[in-house]
N, C-alpha and C positions, 0 to 999 in steps of 0.2 A: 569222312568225319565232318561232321557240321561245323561249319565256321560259327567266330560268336555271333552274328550278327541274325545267325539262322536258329539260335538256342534263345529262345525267352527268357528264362532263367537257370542257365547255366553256373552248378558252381550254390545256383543256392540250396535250401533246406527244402526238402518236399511235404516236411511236414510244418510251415509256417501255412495259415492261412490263407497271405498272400501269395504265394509261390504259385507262377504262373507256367504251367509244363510245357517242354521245348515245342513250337510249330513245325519246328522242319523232321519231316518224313523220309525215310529214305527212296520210296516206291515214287516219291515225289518224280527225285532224280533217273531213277530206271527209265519209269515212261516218259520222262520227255529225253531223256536219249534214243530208246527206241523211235518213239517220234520223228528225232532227227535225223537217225542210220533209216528205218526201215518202211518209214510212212506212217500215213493216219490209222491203216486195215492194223499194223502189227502194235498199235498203240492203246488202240479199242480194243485189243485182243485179248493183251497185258492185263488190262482195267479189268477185261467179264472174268478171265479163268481167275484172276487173284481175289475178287470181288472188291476192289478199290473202289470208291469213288469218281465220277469224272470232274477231275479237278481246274482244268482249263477249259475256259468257255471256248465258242466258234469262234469267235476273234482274234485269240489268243493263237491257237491252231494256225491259223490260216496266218498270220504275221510269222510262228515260228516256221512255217513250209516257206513259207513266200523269202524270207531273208535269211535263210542258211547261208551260212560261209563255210567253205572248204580251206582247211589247212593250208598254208602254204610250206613247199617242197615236200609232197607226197611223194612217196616212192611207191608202185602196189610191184611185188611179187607173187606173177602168175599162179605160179607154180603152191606154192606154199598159201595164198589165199590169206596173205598177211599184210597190215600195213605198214609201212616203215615211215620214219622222218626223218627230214637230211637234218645231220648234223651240223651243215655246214657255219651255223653262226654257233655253235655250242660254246664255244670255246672261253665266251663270257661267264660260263655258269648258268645261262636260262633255258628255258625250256618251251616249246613253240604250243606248248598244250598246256599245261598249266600253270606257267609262268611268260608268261608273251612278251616279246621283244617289244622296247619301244611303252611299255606299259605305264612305267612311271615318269611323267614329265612334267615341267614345272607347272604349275596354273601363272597366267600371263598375269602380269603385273599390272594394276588399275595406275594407269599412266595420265591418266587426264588428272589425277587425286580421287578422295574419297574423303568426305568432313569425321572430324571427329568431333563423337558428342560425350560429354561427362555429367554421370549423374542421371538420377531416373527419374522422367518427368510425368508420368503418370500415365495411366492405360483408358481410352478410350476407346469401344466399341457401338459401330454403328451398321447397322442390316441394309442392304439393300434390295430389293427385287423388281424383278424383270417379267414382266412389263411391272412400271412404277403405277403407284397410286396417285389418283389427280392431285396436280399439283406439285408433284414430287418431279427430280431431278432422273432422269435414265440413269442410269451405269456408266455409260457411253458419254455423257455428260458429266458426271461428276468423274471419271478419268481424264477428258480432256481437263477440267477445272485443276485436277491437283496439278497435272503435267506443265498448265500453263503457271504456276503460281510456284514452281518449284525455283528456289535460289543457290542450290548447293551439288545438288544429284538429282539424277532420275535415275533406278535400275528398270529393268524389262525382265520377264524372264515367260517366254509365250513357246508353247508346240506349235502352234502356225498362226502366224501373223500374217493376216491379211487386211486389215483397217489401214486404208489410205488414209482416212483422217486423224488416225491416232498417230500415223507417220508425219503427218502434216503438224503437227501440235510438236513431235520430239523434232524434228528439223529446227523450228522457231524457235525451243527451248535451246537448241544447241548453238545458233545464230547470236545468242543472247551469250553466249561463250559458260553457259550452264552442261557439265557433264553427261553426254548420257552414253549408260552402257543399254546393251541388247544381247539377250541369250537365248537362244533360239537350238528347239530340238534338229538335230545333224539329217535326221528322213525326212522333215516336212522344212527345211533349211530353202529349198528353191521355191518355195509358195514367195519367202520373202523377196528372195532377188527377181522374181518375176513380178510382183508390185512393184518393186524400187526401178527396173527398169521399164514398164507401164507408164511411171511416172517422170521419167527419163533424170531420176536422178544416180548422178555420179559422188556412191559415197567416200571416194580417195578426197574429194574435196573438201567435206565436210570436216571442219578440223576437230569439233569438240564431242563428236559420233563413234563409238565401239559397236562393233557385231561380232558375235563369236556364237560359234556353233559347239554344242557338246551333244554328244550321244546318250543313250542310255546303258544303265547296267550291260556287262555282255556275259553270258554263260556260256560255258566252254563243256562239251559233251567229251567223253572217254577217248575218243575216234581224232579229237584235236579240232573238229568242226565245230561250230559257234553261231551266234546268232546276239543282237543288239535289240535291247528295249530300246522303248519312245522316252522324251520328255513330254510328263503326263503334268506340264502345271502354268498356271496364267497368275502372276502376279505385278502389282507394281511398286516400287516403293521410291519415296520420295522424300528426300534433304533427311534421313535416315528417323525422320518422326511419325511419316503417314506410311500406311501401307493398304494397299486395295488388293483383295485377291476374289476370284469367282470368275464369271463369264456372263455373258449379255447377248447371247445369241436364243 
């Protein structure tokens, strides 16, 4: 059954105008299980005999092959060609397949603070592009500009960070006893700590600096096996009034 979040318009009228009919497919879910139990050949297979569409691209393919997870406490019987799963933490009420131990836990509490703002102070949008037009400011520069100029917060939220300079600018920030957090996707997590130690800095010292790592969505296949999306997003935002998002490479 479709979760809400997979129904468009679940619930509403089909015959309003607007009513926008649910996206989620069930053939969606088939092949990419089969994907995940029996390869790519039983997945293109699925697609030509049903005449689906191919709905994930190469990339896509090749991350869900490449990061399978297998269940933990499988049990296989030989004989019978069945899967089993230990019971052994059952006893909670959860389920290791579609209810996963460990699943729900707090979100860590912003500990350095976080300002509060009252009241709405008006929407300004401005375009940038890369490469800039003469005379115009980079990207790369007008992030370093907010980050230095920031009095309250700086948030981060990058899939892979690698800009020593943009490291160099939240250090200073932090120096200045100005909070910064940093969230960074959990697969491309070691690009950072291999800058930070390139750079030979020790972030235990840094008193007013957060890194956290988060994963992405996980999908949980029939078999109890899974697999983790990317964080697919680069943004920054600052003393909760500016906000910069896009990319400069």
């Amino acid at each position: 059954m479709a979760r809400r979040s997979q129904s468009s318009s679940q619930g509403d009228n089909p015959l309003d105008p607007n009513y926008l009919p649910p996206h989620y497919k069930e053939y969606y879910r088939v092949a990419i299980d089969l994907l995940a139990e029996e390869g790519v050949e039983s997945y293109n297979r699925f697609l030509t005999e049903e005449g689906f569409p191919d709905f994930l691209c190469s990339t896509e393919v090749e991350h869900i092959c490449q990061h399978l997870q297998q269940p933990h406490g499988v049990i296989k019987d030989s004989d019978a060609q069945e899967t089993a799963y230990s019971t052994e933490l059952d006893s909670d009420g959860s389920s290791g397949t579609y209810w996963p131990l460990q699943s729900d836990t707090a979100a860590p509490e912003l500990d350095l603070g976080w300002p509060m703002i009252f009241g709405f102070q008006g929407t300004e949008v401005t375009t940038l592009i890369h490469p800039p037009p003469p005379d115009n400011p980079s990207i790369k520069e007008e992030v370093r500009r907010m980050i230095r100029s920031a009095q309250q917060v700086v948030a981060v939220v990058m899939d892979i960070f690698t800009d020593v300079d943009i490291l160099r600018e939240l250090l200073d920030v932090a120096a200045r006893r100005v909070p910064v957090y940093i969230l960074l996707d959990e697969m491309n997590s070691h690009y950072f700590l291999d800058m930070v130690a390139k750079c030979r800095v020790d972030l235990n010292y840094v008193e007013f600096f957060r890194v956290r790592i988060v994963a992405g969505s996980t999908y949980f296949c029939r078999t109890g096996s899974s697999f983790k999306g990317n964080l697919m997003e680069k943004f920054l935002l600052v003393d909760c009034t500016m906000v910069l998002s896009g990319n400069y490479r």
